[in-house]
N, C-alpha and C positions, 0 to 999 in steps of 0.2 A: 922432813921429819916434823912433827908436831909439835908443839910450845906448851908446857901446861900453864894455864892461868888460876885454876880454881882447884884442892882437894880437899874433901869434906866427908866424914862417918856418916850412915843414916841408920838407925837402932831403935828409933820408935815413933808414935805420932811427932813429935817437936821434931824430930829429927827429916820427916817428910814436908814441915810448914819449911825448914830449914832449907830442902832442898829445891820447893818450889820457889822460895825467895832467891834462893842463887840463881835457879836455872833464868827467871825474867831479869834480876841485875845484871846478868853475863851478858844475856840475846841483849841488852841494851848498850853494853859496854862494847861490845862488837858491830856494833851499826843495825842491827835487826828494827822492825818499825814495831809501832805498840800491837800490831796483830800478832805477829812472829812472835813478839817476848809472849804472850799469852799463849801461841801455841805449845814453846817448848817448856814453858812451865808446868803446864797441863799436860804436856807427854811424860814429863820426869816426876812430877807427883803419882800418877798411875803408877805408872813402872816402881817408881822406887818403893810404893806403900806395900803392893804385892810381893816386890823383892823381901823388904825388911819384915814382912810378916812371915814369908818362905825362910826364911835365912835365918832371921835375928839381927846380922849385923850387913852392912852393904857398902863398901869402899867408892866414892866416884871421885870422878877428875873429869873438869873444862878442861878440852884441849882448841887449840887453835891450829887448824890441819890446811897449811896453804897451798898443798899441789895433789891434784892438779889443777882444780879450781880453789880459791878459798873456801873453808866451811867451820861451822860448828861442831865439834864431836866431844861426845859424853858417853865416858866409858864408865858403868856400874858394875864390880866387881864381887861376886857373893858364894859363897859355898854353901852348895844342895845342901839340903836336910835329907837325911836317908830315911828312905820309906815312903818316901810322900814325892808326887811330882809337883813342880811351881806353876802356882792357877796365871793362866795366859789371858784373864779377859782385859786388861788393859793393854794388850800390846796390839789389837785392833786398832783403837782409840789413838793409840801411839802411830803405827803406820800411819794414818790418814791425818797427821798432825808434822811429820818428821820424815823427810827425805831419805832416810835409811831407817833398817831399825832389822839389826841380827844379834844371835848369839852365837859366842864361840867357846871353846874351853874342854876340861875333860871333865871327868865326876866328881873329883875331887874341888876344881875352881873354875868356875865357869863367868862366861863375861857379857852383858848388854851393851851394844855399840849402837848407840841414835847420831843422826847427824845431820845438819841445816846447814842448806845454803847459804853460803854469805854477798854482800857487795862488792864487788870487785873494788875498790877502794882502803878495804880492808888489806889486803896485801900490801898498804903503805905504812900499816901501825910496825914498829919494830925499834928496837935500844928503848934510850928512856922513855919514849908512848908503853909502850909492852909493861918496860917497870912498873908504872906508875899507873897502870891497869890493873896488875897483881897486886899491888898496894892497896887500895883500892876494893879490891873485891876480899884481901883478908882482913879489913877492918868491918865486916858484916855483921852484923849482931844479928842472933837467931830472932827470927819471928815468935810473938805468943800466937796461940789458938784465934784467938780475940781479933788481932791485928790481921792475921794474914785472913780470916773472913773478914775481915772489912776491906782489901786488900782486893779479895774476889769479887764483895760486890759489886766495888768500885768499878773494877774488870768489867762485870756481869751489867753495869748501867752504861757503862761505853759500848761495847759489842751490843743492849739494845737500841740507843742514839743511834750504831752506826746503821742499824737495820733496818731504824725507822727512815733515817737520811736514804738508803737507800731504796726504800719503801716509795719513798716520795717524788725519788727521782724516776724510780722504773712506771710510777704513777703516769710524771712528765711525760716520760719518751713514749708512753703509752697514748699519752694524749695526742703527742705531736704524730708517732706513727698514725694513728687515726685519722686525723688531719692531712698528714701528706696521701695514705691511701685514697682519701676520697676526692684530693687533687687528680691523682696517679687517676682515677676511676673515671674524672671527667674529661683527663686529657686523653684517655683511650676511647672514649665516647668517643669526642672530638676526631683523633687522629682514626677510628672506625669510620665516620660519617665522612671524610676525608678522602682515605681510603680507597672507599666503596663509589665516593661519586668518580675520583679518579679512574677507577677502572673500569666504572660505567664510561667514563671520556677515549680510555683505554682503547676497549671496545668499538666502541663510533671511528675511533680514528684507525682502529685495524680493518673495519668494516671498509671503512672511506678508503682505505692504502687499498686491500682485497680489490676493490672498484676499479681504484686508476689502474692497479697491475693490469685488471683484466682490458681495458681498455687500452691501456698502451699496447699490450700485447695482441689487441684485436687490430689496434692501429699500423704497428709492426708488421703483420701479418697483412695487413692491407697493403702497406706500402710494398712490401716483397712480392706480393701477388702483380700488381701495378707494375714494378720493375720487370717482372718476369714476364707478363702477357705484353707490355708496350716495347718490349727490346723483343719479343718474338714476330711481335704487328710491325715493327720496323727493319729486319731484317731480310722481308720479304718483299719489300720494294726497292730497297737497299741492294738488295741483292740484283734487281731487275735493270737501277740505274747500271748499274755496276756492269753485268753482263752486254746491256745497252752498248757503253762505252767503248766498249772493249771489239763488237762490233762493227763501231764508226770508227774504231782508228787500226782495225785489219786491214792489212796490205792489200789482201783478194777483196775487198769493200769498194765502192765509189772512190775516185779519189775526192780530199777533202783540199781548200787552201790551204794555206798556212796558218792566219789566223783562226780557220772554223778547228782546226785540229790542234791549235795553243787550246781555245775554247774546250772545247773537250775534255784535252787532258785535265783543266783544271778541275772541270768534270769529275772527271775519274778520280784525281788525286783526293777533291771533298769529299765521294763516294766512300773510298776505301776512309780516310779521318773518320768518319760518321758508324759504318761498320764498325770499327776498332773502338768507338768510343758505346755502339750497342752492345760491343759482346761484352765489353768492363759493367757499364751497369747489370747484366745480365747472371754476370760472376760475380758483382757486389751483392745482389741479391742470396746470391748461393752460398754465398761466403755466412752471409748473417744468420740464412738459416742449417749454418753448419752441415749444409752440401757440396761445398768445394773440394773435394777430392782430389791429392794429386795423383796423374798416370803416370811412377819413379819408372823413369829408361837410365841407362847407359849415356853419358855425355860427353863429348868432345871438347872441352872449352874451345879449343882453339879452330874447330870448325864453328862453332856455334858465333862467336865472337865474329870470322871474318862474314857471317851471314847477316849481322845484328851493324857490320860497317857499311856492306853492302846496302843496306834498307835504310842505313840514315845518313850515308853520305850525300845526297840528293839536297837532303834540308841543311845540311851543313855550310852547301855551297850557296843555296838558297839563301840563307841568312849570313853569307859574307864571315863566317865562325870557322878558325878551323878545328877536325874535330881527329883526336889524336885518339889509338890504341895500341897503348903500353905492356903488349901482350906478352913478353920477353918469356913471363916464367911458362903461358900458357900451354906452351907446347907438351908441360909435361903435367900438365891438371889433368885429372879426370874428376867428374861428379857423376853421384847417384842420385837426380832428381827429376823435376816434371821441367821438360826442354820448352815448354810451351808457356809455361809462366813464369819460368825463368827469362827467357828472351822478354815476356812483355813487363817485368820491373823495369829493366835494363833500358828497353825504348821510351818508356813512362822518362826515364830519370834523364836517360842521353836528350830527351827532348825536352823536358823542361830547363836543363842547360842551355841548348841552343836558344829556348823563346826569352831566357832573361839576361843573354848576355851579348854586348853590341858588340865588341872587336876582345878579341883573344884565342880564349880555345875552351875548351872541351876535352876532358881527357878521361878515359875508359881506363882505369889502371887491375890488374886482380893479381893476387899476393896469398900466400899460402901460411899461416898459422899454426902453430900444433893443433887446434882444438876446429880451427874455423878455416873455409874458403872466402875471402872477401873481395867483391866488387866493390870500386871505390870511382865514383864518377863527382868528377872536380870541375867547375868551372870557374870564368874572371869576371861573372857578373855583379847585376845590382846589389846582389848580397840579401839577407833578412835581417830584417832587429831581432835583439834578443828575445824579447815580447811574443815574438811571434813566430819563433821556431818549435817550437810543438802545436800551437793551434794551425800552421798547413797541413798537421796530417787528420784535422778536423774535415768532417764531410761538408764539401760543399763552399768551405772556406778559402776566401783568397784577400789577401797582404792588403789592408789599406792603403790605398795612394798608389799601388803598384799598377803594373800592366792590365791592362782590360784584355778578355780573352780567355779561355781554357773555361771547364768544368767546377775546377777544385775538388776534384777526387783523383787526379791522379796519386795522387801520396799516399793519400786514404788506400785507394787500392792497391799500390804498388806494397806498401805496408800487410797488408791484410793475405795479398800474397806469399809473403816472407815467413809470414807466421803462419801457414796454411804447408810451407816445405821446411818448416821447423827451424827458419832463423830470423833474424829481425833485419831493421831498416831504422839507422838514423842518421842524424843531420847535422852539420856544424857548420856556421854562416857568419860573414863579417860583412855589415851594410859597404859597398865601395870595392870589396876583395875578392867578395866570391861567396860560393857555396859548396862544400862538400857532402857528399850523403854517401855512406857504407851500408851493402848488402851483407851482412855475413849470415854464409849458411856452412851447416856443419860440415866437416870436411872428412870427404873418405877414407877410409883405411880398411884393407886387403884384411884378408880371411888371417895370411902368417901375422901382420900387425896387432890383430885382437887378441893374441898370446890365448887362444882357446886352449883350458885342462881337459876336462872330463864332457863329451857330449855325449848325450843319448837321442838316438835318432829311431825314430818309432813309425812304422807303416806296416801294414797289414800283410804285406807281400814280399819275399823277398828281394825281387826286384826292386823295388819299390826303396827298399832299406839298402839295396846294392847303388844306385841313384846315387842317394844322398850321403853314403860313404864317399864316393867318387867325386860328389862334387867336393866335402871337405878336404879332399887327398890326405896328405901328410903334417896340416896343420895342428892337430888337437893333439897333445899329449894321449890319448884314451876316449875310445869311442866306443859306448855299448850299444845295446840294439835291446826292442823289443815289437814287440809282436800285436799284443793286445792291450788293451789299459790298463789291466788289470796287473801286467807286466813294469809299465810303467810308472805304475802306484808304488809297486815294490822295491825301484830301482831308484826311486825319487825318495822315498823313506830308509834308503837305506845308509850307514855309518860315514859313505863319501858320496854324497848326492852330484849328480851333475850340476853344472854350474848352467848349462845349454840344452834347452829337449827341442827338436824338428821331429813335427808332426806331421807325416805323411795321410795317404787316401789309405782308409779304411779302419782309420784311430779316431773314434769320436772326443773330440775335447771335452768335453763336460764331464765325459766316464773316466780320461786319462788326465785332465789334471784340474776339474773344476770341484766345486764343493772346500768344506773346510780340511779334509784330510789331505789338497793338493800338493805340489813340490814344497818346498821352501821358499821364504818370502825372497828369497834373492836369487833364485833360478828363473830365466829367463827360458819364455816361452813363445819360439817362432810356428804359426802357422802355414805349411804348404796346400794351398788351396788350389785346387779348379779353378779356372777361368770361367767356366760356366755357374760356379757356387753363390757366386754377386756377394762371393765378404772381401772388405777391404779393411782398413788398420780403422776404419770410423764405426763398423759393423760388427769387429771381432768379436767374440766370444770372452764371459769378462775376465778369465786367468791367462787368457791368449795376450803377448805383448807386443806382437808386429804380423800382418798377413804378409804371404808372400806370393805371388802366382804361379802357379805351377810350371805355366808356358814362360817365366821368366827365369828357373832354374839355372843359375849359373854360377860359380864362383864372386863375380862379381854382384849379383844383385842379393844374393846370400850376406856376403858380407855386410851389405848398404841393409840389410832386414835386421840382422845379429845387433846392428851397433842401433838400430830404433830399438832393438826392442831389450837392449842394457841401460838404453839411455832413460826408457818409461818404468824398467824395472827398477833401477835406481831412486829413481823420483818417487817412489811409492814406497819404498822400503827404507823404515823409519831409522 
């Protein structure tokens, strides 16, 4: 509720000096600064002179109005004159002076409500402060004519003081702006010539980077050529010892002695070392230039494994090492991968066991995972520093102070393998203890393990779409069919898209699922190719996510394509 401080008549000229003198002693009694007391003097002289010249007579009251913010309110109370409406040109004046400014009432008495913000501090004045502020403002004596214009001028010499102060300062910052811009002007000079040579340097060194790329790249290229044509140039003599060999230690042959035919064999055994160490570089090469392609068969671990004992039980004995295979679970592994670079990690790893460890063993261990198949080959050798257990699978590198002998790529490539059948190769070693190194390559799962929903299986024929119903049998919840691409477009756009499309002969991929309008980014797309087509998973087509070969058609190598080509669609769908 409001407080009044102030009420006061205004009924003619004196009676408006009257009210301009209260309205500034009030704004000052309330904390207002000398601006503010000048504004609301100057809103309540307008207003009130117009009033009392409309009216005759004009009732006001200070109030002191503290919620919701503090404020100044001045209510001027006056009753219309009939016939005549009240001239409004000071209540412009007054708006742009006074934080409110309405009227309310009916014809009979109507009311002007102005009102200023106050200090927030002001919501402290209250008891005897308030008293003794009405006290105060009722001991007022009206102003003469005389006084309240000297009063104004007064007013009227400060507000031009402040204007010149102000004058002179906006002068300052005028000057000082002009000064900092023509800073601002030369430091953009500055940072332009700056700039400009930098990215003139920019340039030179993208120039100079463009150079060596092409250069490394011609060097690379050199070198793979080199690797390629001096492991083709050596294979052909290689191959001559070899056959040689083989020759002189035939039974239907001369006979040889004993020691011409130790001689020999040692023969033969460097012959085949040297092969094996041609075709690695050979596959290093094809590796870099991302032509190592795996041939994925059908795998037996546990044939594959007593073939991989058989080939290095020789050197095992040779080296006084024994060499253990932990095959227990192996009987019931199978893999879908290339049997041929699979076996030559495996000998890479069994063999560099054997050359760096004096008495103990050698142990071939493989262990099944939810996710991984893993080879785990353990030895009790000299062990590696820590230092130096990722720079062996550096080309070319081998352990300071360690054994003389080998390449230093078998790791390199046994690695590069791993990663060419979609799994990796690493190592854990303690100098004195030993060395462990883990193959894991992803591990199979059967057509019913893939929990297949919805496939759509697409070939031109219906044979063709009969196939490959047959080979998914009874796995997939829902298998639809289509015919043409355009079939497939519609079935892949449709409310429950398949999750699986197998594209048969006479479906072109690019019509059935390439371009932007293809399946869904999470629809996996197996291609069944010809043998004769020359596409493989490096060559596919770019919506295609796994090749499959046609002449490989089977339940199992189905499933081993399914789960590559969930694994790439996975990986790409964000």
């Amino acid at each position: 509720m409001a407080e009044e401080l102030l009420r006061l008549r205004v009924a003619d000229d004196e009676g408006v000096f009257a009210l301009r003198q209260a309205g500034r002693h009030v704004a000052a009694a309330v904390r207002l600064d000398l601006q503010d007391q000048v504004r609301v003097a100057t809103a309540l002289s307008e207003i009130g002179r117009e009033l009392a010249a409309h009216a005759g007579t004009v009732a006001v009251a200070f109030l002191l109005d503290r919620r919701p913010a503090p404020r100044l309110l001045v209510e001027m109370e006056y009753a219309p004159a009939r016939d005549a409406r009240r001239p409004k040109e000071g209540d412009a004046a007054a708006a742009r002076l006074m934080d409110l400014l309405e009227e309310t009432g009916t014809e009979a008495r109507r009311t002007v409500r102005l009102a200023k913000a106050l200090p927030a501090d002001v919501a402290d004045v209250a008891g005897a402060t308030l008293a003794d502020l009405r006290a105060r403002l009722g001991r007022l004596q009206p102003a003469t004519a005389l006084e309240e214009l000297r009063t104004q001028n007064a007013e009227l010499v400060e507000a031009l003081e402040d204007v010149r102060r102000q004058r002179e300062e906006l002068r300052r910052l005028n000057t000082e702006l002009e000064e900092t811009n023509q800073g601002v002007m030369a430091l953009y000079n500055e940072l332009s010539s700056e700039l400009e040579e930098t990215n003139r340097g920019v340039v030179a060194l993208y120039a100079e980077l463009e150079e060596k790329s092409d250069q490394l790249r011609e060097a690379g290229e050199a070198k793979n050529r080199f690797w390629a044509n001096i492991s083709h140039e050596l294979r052909t003599p290689v191959h001559g010892v070899i056959g040689l060999t083989r020759l002189l230690l035939d039974p239907a042959a001369e006979p040889l002695t004993e020691e011409q035919r130790h001689q020999v064999s040692l023969v033969a055994g460097a012959s085949d070392t040297l092969l094996s160490l041609v075709n690695e570089l050979l596959d290093m090469a094809k590796a870099e230039q991302g032509r190592l392609a795996p041939r994925r068969t059908f795998v037996e671990v546990s044939s594959m494994l007593r073939q991989l004992a058989d080939l290095m039980t020789p050197m095992a004995e040779q080296s006084g090492v024994r060499l253990r295979f932990d095959a227990a679970e192996a009987g019931a592994l199978i893999l879908v991968t290339d049997e041929v670079m699979l076996t030559r990690i495996l000998r890479n790893l069994v063999a560099n066991g054997l050359k760096f460890t004096d008495e103990g063993e050698v142990r071939l261990t493989t262990r099944r995972t939810p996710d991984h198949l893993e080879f785990v080959v353990a030895d009790t050798g000299v062990g590696i520093p820590p230092g130096e257990q990722e720079r062996v699978f550096e080309e070319f590198y081998q352990v300071p102070g360690g054994r003389p002998g080998g390449t230093g790529i078998g790791l390199t490539y046994s690695r590069r393998l791993a990663h060419a059948l979609g799994g990796d190769l690493s190592l854990e070693s303690e100098v004195g203890a030993g060395t462990t190194v883990t193959l894991r390559l992803p591990a199979y799962r059967s057509l019913a393990e893939l929990g297949l929903t919805h496939v759509l299986v697409a070939d031109a024929h219906d044979a063709g779409r009969r196939v490959l119903r047959d080979v998914l049998g009874d796995v997939a919840e829902r298998v639809s069919e289509a015919g043409d691409p355009r079939t497939v477009r519609d079935l892949a756009a449709a409310a429950d898209p398949p999750e699986l499309i197998l594209l048969g002969s006479g479906v072109s991929p690019a019509d059935a699922v390439g371009g932007p309008d293809g399946p869904p980014p999470g629809t996996a797309v197996v291609l069944i190719a010809p043998s004769d087509a020359a596409v493989s998973d490096e060559t596919r087509p770019e919506r295609v996510d796994a090749v499959l070969d046609q002449a490989q058609l089977a339940p199992v190598m189905l499933a081993d394509a399914v789960a590559r080509a969930r694994t790439r669609r996975t990986a790409r769908t964000p």
